[in-house]
C-alpha positions as CSV (number, residue, x, y, z in Angstrom):
1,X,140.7,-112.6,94.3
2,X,143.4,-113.5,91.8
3,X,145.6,-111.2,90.6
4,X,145.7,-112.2,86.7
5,X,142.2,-114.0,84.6
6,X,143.8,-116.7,82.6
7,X,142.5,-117.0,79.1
8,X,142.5,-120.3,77.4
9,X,142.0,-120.9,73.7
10,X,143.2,-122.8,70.4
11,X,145.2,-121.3,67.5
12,X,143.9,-123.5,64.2
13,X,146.4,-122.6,61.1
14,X,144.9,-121.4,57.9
15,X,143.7,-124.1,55.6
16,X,146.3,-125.3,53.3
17,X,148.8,-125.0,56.6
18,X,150.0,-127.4,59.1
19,X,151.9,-127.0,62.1
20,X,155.4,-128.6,62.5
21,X,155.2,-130.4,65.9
22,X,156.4,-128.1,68.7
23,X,157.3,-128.3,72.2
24,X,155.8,-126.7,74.6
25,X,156.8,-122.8,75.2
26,X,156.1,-119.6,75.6
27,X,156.6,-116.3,73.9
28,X,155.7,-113.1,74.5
29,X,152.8,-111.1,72.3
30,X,152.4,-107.1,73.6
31,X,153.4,-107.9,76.6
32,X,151.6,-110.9,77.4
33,X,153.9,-114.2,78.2
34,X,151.8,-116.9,75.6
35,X,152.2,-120.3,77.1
36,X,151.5,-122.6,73.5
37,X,151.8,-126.6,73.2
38,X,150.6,-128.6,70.3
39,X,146.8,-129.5,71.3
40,X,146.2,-133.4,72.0
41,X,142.3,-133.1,71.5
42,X,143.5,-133.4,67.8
43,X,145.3,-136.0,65.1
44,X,145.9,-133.5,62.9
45,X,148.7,-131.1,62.8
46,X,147.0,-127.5,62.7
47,X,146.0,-126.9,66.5
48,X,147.9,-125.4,68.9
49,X,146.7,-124.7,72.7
50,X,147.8,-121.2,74.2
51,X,147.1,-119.4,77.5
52,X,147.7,-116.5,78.6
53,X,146.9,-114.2,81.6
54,X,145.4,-110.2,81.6
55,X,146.4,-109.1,85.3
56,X,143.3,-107.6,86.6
57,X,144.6,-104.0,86.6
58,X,144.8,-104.3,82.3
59,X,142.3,-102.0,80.7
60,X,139.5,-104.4,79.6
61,X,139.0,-104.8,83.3
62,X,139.1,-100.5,84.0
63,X,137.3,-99.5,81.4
64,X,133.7,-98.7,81.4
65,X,130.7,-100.9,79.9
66,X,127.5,-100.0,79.2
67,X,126.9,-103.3,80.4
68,X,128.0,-104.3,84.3
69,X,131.1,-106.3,84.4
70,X,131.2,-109.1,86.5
71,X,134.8,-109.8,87.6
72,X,133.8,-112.8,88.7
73,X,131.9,-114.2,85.3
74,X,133.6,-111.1,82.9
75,X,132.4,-112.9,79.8
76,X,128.6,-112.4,80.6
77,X,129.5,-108.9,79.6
78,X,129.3,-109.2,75.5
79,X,131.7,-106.1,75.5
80,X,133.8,-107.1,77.8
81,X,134.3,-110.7,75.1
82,X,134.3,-108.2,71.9
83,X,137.6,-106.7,73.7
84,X,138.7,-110.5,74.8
85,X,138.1,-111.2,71.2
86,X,141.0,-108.5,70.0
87,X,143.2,-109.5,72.1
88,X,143.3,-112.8,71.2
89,X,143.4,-111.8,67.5
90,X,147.1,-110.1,68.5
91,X,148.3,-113.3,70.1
92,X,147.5,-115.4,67.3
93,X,148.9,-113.2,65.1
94,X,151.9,-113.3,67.6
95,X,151.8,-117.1,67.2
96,X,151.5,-117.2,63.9
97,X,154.5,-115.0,63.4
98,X,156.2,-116.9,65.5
99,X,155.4,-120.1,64.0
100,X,156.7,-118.7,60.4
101,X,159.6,-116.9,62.4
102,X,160.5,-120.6,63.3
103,X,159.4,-122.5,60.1
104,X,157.1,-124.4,62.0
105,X,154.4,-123.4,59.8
106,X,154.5,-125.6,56.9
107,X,152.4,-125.3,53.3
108,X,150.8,-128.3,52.4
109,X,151.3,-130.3,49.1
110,X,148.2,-131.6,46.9
């Protein structure tokens, strides 16, 4: 079995926002290194592409479900993705910081 379960998702600024373009990087979040790249599924600049990966000994695997957790297919366990869900929340807040950190977070004009 793999040692880490990488997590794949899209940070989408706020609307009003776009991204500046950026190159592709990573950054670290509570101790997760963030791999982020501007997202080619998408003209517009307000989507950004990150991964990261939760080693297998990281809590959301440990803990206990009332539900049984699947290492194999985790996200059939719903609260096993409510915990996913949190975590992400933190590294797009990471992201975002880092993307005002690095005024690559821009306010659009009307």
């Amino acid at each position: 079995m793999k040692k880490y379960f990488k997590e794949e998702w899209n940070y989408i600024a706020d609307a009003g926002y776009e991204i500046d373009n950026i190159e592709s990087t990573k950054i670290m979040v509570n101790n997760f290194e963030v791999s982020i790249k501007m997202s080619e599924d998408f003209k517009h600049k307000g989507d950004i592409e990150y991964t990261f990966d939760i080693p297998y000994s990281h809590e959301i695997f440990t803990k206990e479900y009332s539900e049984v957790l699947n290492l194999e297919q985790p996200c059939d366990c719903d609260e096993f993705c409510d915990e996913l869900s949190e975590i992400r929340g933190e590294i797009e807040e990471g992201i975002e910081q880092y993307l005002k950190d690095n005024n690559k977070l821009i306010e659009m004009e009307y």
